[in-house]
C-alpha positions, 0 to 999 in steps of 0.5 A: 129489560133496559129499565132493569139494567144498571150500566155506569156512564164513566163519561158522559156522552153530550156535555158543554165544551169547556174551550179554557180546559185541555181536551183529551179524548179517550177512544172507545171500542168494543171489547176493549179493557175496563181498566186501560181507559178508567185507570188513564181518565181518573188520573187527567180527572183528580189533577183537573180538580186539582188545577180548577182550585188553582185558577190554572188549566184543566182537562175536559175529558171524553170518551169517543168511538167511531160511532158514538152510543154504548161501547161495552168493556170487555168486562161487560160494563158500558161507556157512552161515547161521543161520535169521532165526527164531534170532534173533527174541528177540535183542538185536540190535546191528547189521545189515549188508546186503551187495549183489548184481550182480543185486539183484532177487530179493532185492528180491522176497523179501517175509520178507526185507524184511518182515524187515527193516522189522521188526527194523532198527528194534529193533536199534541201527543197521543198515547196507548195503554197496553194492546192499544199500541197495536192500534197505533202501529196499524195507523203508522204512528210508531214507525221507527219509533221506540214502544212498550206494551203487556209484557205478553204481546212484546213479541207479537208486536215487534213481529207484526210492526218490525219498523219499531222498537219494542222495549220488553221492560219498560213501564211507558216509554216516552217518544214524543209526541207518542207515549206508549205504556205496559200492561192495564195499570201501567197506563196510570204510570203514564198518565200520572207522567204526563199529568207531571210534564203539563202541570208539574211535579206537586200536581202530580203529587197531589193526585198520587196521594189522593189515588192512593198509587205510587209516584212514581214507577219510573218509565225504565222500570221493569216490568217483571217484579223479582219480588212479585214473582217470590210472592206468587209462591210464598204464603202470606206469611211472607207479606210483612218481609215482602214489604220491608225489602221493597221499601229497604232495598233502593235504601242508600247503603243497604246492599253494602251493609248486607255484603260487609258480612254476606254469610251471617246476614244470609244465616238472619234472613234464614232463621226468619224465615223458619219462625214464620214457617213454623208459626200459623199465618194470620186468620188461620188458627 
């Protein structure tokens, strides 16, 4: 059976310490989101790269868990991991804490929080993406603190920790020297911040054109898109308009020019959008 089972090893279990590179630790647990760690870990990964070509300072990256060994995503693939005990007289420099659909068991792991209230103050920032903020509260790190998570745990989480402040809209939020994110590719946002602040901002650049993802959704942003919220309910004949206002309306001028002449601009907006309804969407017949 194990010879028939193809699991990807995202990073590897065992590898030589690179003491000249930044160690960053991706901490594991079962369940835990696929997205929330490879999303983050891509990131540090392509502005590493970036940096070796350089002759500057990389990441070394690992992804460890209480135990060490196979930890399965919730989506089903596995990640080795190192042992939390490797690493127990490292220099540490950044911690990052997935979440998990179902956060509870990990919240009762007392090594892993115990873990962590320990070792986050040691290393020079920590950081959570989506639910991991929970974890992070468990172990008291966001006590008095300013924290974002998935806009559908805000309200559970400022319940469960009333000491810290949940910011409902926010994409990250910076609070040093812990960093928390939104919801699963939120978590991208704030790698790609923090891969800015060590390396600054044409690294940053550079990894955003080479992962193809915008640079950058500022730490403020909301989470909820009244543009995306038109495109749940549009057809996709709407994708093109969709695109322009995206692109139009952060444009100098944009919104006064529309409001010299509000109603015949309305009337414009309108007539196109009865020439899309009337006309079949793309691939249809």
């Amino acid at each position: 059976m194990a010879a028939m089972t193809n699991i990807p090893e995202f990073l590897p279990r065992t590898r030589r310490r690179q003491t000249y590179s930044r160690t960053v630790l991706f901490v594991a647990f079962e369940g835990m989101g696929l997205l929330d760690l490879t999303g983050s870990t891509t990131v540090f990964w392509s502005a590493s790269l970036f940096q070796k070509q350089q002759g500057k300072l990389g990441y070394s990256l690992y992804a460890v868990s209480t135990d060490g060994g196979l930890i399965m995503t919730e989506e089903g693939i596995g990640i080795a991991t190192a042992p939390i005990s490797d690493f127990a007289d490292a220099g540490i420099d950044t911690i990052v804490v997935p979440g998990a659909p179902n956060m509870e068991p990990a919240l009762r792991d007392r090594r892993l929080v115990d873990w962590l209230r320990v070792t986050a103050p040691k290393a020079r920032r920590t950081a959570s993406v989506c639910a991991g903020a929970f974890l992070l509260a468990e172990a008291g790190l966001l006590h008095g603190r300013r924290a974002a998570t998935h806009w559908s745990s805000c309200t559970l989480l400022g319940e469960r920790y009333p000491s810290l402040k949940v910011e409902p809209d926010a994409i990250f939020v910076r609070d040093d020297p812990i960093w928390t994110s939104a919801g699963v590719s939120a978590g991208i946002d704030l790698s790609l911040a923090m891969v800015q602040d060590d390396c600054g901002h044409n690294v940053a650049m550079q990894v955003a054109r080479e992962l193809v993802i915008y640079m950058k959704r500022p730490g403020g942003q909301s989470q909820f898109s009244e543009l995306l919220q038109s495109q749940t309910t549009d057809s996709p004949v709407f994708d093109e308009l969709h695109l322009w206002q995206e692109i139009k309306v952060d444009e100098p001028g944009c919104k006064d020019a529309f409001m010299q002449d509000p109603d015949a601009n309305l009337k414009k907006v309108q007539e196109a959008a009865r020439k899309h309804k009337k006309a079949p969407a793309k691939g249809q017949g």
